[in-house]
C-alpha positions, 0 to 999 in steps of 0.5 A, a space after each residue: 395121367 397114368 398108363 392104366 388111365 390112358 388106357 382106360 379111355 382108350 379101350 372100347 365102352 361099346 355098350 355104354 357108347 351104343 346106349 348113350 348114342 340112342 339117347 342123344 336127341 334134343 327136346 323142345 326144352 332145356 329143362 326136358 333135354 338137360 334137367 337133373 331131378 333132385 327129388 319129385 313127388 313119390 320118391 323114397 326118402 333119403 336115409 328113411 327106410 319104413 316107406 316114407 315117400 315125398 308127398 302131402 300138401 305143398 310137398 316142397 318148397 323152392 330151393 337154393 342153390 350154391 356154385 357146386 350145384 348143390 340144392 338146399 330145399 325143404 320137403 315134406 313126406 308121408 307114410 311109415 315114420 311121418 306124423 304131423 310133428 315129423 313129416 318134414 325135413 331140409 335136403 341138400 344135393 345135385 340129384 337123386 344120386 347123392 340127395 341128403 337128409 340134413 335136418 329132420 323135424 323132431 330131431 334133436 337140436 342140431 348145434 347140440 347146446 341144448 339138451 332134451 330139446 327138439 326141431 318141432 313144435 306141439 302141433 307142428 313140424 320145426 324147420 323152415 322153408 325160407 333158407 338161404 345158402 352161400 355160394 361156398 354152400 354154408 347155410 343158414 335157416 331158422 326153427 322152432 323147438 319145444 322140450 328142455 325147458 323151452 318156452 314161447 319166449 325163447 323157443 326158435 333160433 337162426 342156425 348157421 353152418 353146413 350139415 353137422 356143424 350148425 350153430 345157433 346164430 340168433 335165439 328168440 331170447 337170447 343176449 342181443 350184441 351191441 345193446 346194453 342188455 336188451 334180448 331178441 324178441 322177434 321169433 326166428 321159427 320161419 324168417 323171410 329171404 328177404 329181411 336175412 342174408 348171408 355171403 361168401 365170406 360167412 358175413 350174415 344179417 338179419 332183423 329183430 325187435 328187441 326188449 328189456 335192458 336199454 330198450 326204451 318204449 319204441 323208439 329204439 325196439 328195432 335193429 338189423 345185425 350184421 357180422 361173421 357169426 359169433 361176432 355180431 353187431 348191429 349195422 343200423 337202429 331205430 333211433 339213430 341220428 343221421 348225419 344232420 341229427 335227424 333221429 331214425 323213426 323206422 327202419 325200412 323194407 329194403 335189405 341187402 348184403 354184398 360180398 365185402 360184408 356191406 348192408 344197405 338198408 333205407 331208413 324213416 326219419 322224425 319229421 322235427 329233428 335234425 338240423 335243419 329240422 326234417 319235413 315230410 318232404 325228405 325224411 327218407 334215406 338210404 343208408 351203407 353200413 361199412 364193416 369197420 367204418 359205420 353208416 353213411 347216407 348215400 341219397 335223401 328224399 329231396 337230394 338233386 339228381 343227375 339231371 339239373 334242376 331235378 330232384 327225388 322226390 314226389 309231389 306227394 312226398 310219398 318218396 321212398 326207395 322202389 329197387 328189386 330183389 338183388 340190385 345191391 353190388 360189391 362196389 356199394 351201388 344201388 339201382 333204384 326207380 326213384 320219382 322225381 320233381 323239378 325243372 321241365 318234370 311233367 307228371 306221367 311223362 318224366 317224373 321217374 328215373 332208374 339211377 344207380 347211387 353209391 358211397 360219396 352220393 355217386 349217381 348214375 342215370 340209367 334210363 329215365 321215363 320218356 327216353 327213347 326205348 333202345 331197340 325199338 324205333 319210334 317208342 319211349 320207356 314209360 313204366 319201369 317195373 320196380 321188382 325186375 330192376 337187377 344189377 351185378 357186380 359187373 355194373 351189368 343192369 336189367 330191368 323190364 317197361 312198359 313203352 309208349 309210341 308202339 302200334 298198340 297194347 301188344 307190343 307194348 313192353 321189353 327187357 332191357 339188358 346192359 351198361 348205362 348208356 349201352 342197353 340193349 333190348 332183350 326180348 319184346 312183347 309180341 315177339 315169337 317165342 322160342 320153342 313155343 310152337 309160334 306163340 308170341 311173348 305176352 306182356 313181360 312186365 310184372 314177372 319172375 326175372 332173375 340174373 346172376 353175375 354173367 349177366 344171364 337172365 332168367 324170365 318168366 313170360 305168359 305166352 300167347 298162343 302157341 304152347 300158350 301159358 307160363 313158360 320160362 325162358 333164358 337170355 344169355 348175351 352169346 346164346 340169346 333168348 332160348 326156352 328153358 322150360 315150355 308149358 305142357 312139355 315133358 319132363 322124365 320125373 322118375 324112370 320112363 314117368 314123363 308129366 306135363 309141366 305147367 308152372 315153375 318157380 326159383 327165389 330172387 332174393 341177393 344171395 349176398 354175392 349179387 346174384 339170385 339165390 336159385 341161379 348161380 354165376 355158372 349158369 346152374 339155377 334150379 326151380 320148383 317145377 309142377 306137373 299137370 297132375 298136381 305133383 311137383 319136382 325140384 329139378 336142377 338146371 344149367 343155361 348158357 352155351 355147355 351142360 354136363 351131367 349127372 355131376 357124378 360118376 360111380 366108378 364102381 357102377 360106371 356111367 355116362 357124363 352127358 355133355 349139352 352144347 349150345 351155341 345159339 342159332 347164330 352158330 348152327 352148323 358150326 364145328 364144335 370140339 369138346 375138350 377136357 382137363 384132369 387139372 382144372 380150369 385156371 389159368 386155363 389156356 389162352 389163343 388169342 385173345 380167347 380163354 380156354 378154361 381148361 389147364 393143358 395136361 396129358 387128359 387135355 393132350 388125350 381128347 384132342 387126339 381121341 375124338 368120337 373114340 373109345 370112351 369120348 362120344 360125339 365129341 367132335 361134330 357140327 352144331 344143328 340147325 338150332 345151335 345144338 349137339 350132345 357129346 358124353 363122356 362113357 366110363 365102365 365100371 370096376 376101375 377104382 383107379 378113378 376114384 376122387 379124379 375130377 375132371 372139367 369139359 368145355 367146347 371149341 368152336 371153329 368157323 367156316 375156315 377151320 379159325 378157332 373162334 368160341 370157347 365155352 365155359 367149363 363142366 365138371 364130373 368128380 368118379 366116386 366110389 
């Protein structure tokens, strides 16, 4: 760090400090206390100046976030330019500050292959709001067009890449790779997050119907692709032989992709084929394509279990693959809450299974109904809710069940968090919640749950009494369970404007780096928040034990980088340190057996020795009674010196004897012009 910087941080901030210091007061909510609002209804457009304001019906849609936490969303808006064919447009940004416009209906194609057409339709807007984006932040997202020539059999397409640099990766029409002249027929004007896909690597997927060239009738009309963009193939169709011979009939509801390029996909085989011939009884698969290798089938209907004399299958033969949104993982394994049939399987007590399966049929069980509910004396899991099973690449598994053997139907449900064999119980219903005011957890069975690769949960839980109704809650394995968002509570949508909120919303579909696509691995999520005046708001978010914001600094402006730290109850009144480095945060520092994100440098040296003075603020202190302190780091502007410099925050935690114990994760602010 130069002299001029050091000197920089030394001098005194007073008038920044002594506003900053008014400021620090904790809020019932996360969301209220940390929560960056990216947009919200009534705000002026981005890169629109004839008074264009976001608004009208379903003003936005919930957004996608990437690992910077930068949020992907479509919005809607009124007035000055906005007409029926132009009134929306797809967002990308931290907050408000640095908030883009990236795509707007009625634009000009955006790859720039097609000449005179445009992003709408006759009657209607032309871009989606079921995008997905990657956690590097490449995007991919489907429209509509009209002009040039188009016609309705060609007249959407796939796009791919990052703002000014999109490339049509599929159009309705188009040559489909791997057939042998057969064209995309499906239209890509709005795709689902759930049948696409798209990593880190730039690997995508998705589905079309297909027709002409070698497409005969419907036997082989249906494929998924798969691939780097620009050299796609297809991972699975409709007509492929499995490995016995069986001919595939239909292609399935589940698809995922994870981070080396792997598909996972169940498939429908012709009852009669294969040898030997298939029967109603297993003629469901899950299959893996490999890049490179091809498909393989990891579990058949009818295949044993881990469990002797046990196998997947119902006594109806209605057997298919029950699995949630993001439970496909880097080492190609699957959890699924699969039915079973066999050996001591008593319907209604028994007769399922939560397994994870994978390459070579590896499986694992992780909890079967009847088993004893793990932190709950007395009770045994009976339901498990299909859509909430989750698993990450660190072989982490949540899910939410109903228990039988409880005191009753208030008490009768949980989240279960952990390894197999090593789940603990995350919250219960009938529980008090956190923050509520009293209120008790309501049944957990049936909602929102999200997590990411930190094994972090977000969950979504109607309260009973207390603030009563939706809430959103975090669970961190340090933290614990912490309210995030409590119904009616505040948020400050625009200067001195606070609104109740009432409901909130993210997108559980794999982000293909098994994680959701609203909550990245570094506790940063973001959310569709509505208010109880009907308005919404994108907000962003961060969960875990430190937050700092805004992610910015204008050094022309100056500002202050407010820094959140939570160390859950079980620390309260725990001395904490906020340190920082100005060259990153691996290898980072180790003490012990504890890491310290955060490189030594002469800015690391200038926090440790410049505690609560000049520009640090409440940087060292002792945790409330909940866990929690805020710190900020106060810049004043005029110091172009600072331009482009990033630097990263994290806080130490220090026991009752002074013994260092507890490193938080890191936090990020970047000085620009």
């Amino acid at each position: 760090m130069s002299i001029a910087m050091r000197r920089l941080f030394i001098a005194s901030a007073c008038a920044l400090t002594a506003s900053v210091g008014a400021s620090l007061g904790l809020a019932q909510s996360q969301i209220s206390a940390n929560g960056q609002v990216i947009a919200t209804t009534g705000d002026p457009v981005p890169g629109l100046t004839n008074g264009e304001v976001f608004g009208g019906s379903s003003t936005f849609d919930s957004g996608v976030i990437d690992e910077f936490g930068r949020v992907f969303f479509r919005g809607r808006f009124t007035g000055g330019t906005a007409t029926t064919t132009t009134d929306r447009a797809l967002f990308f940004g931290t907050s408000r500050a640095d908030l883009q416009m990236i795509l707007r209906s009625g634009a000009a194609e955006p790859s720039g292959q097609l000449p005179g057409v445009t992003i709408n339709t006759a009657s209607g807007t032309g871009v989606s709001g079921s995008n997905r984006i990657n956690s590097n932040g490449e995007m991919m997202f489907g429209c509509a067009f009209s002009g040039g020539g188009v016609v309705t059999t060609n007249d959407s397409a796939l796009y791919f890449g990052t703002p000014g640099n999109f490339q049509i990766l599929a159009r309705e029409g188009d040559f489909a790779p791997s057939t042998a002249g057969a064209t995309y027929s499906s239209s890509f004007a709005s795709p689902s997050q759930q049948p696409t896909g798209l990593n880190a690597a730039g690997d995508v997927l998705f589905r079309s119907s297909l027709t002409g060239g070698d497409v005969v009738g419907s036997t082989n009309n249906d494929a998924w692709f798969t691939g780097p963009a620009g050299n796609l193939t297809i991972a699975v169709r409709k007509g492929d032989a499995g490995p016995t011979g069986a001919t595939v009939s239909a292609l399935g509801f589940v698809s995922q992709l994870n981070s080396t390029g792997q598909f996972v996909t169940e498939v429908t085989y012709t009852v009669g084929t294969g040898s030997p011939a298939t029967t109603a009884a297993d003629d469901k698969a899950i299959w893996i394509y490999t890049p490179g290798f091809g498909v393989e089938e990891i579990l058949r209907e009818g295949a044993p279990s881990t469990i002797s004399g046990v196998t997947h299958n119902s006594a109806t033969n209605s057997w298919f693959v029950n699995t949630g949104a993001c439970t496909f993982n880097a080492s190609g394994n699957l959890i699924i809450n699969s039915d079973l049939q066999g050996l001591g399987v008593t319907a209604g007590v028994n007769d399922r299974g939560v397994f994870l399966v994978g390459p070579g049929g590896a499986q694992t069980l992780v909890i079967r109904r009847g088993d004893a509910a793990p932190g709950v004396v007395n009770a045994a899991i009976d339901s498990v809710n299909n859509t909430s099973c989750q698993l990450n690449d660190s072989g982490f598994v949540a899910f939410q069940a109903s228990m039988v053997g409880t005191s009753g139907t208030t008490d009768d449900s949980g989240i279960w968090a952990g390894t197999p064999g090593n789940l603990q119980l995350v919250l219960r219903e009938g529980d008090v919640a956190p923050g509520t005011g009293g209120g008790t957890f309501g049944q957990t069975t049936g909602f929102s749950m999200l997590m990411n690769n930190k094994g972090q949960l977000l969950i979504t839980n109607t309260v009973v009494g207390g603030a009563g109704n939706s809430c959103l809650f975090m669970w961190d394995p340090i933290v614990g369970v912490v309210p995030v968002i409590v119904f009616n509570d505040l948020l400050e949508v625009q200067t001195g404007v606070f609104k109740n909120m009432t409901t909130s919303g993210g997108i559980q579909f794999s982000n293909g780096n098994s994680r959701p696509l609203s909550f990245s691995d570094n506790g940063d999520y973001t959310v569709r928040v509505s208010t109880s005046d009907g308005a919404s708001t994108i907000v962003r978010g961060h969960v875990g034990t430190f937050f700092g914001a805004p992610r910015e600094i204008s050094v022309a402006t100056g500002g202050v980088h407010t820094m959140y730290v939570d160390g859950g109850l079980a620390r309260a009144g725990m001395t904490y340190f906020v340190a920082g480095s100005a060259t990153g945060t691996t290898p980072g520092l180790n003490v012990g057996a504890i890491n310290i994100p955060l490189n030594p440098d002469a800015y690391f040296n200038l926090t440790l020795t410049l505690p609560n003075q000049g520009a640090f603020v409440n940087t060292l202190g002792t945790l409330d009674s909940a866990g929690r302190a805020e710190a900020a780091l106060v810049i004043p502007g005029g110091f172009p010196i600072l331009t482009g410099i990033t630097l990263d925050h994290a806080w130490l935690g220090f026991d009752a004897n002074n013994f260092f114990v507890f490193a938080s994760e890191s936090q990020r602010v970047t000085f620009v012009p």
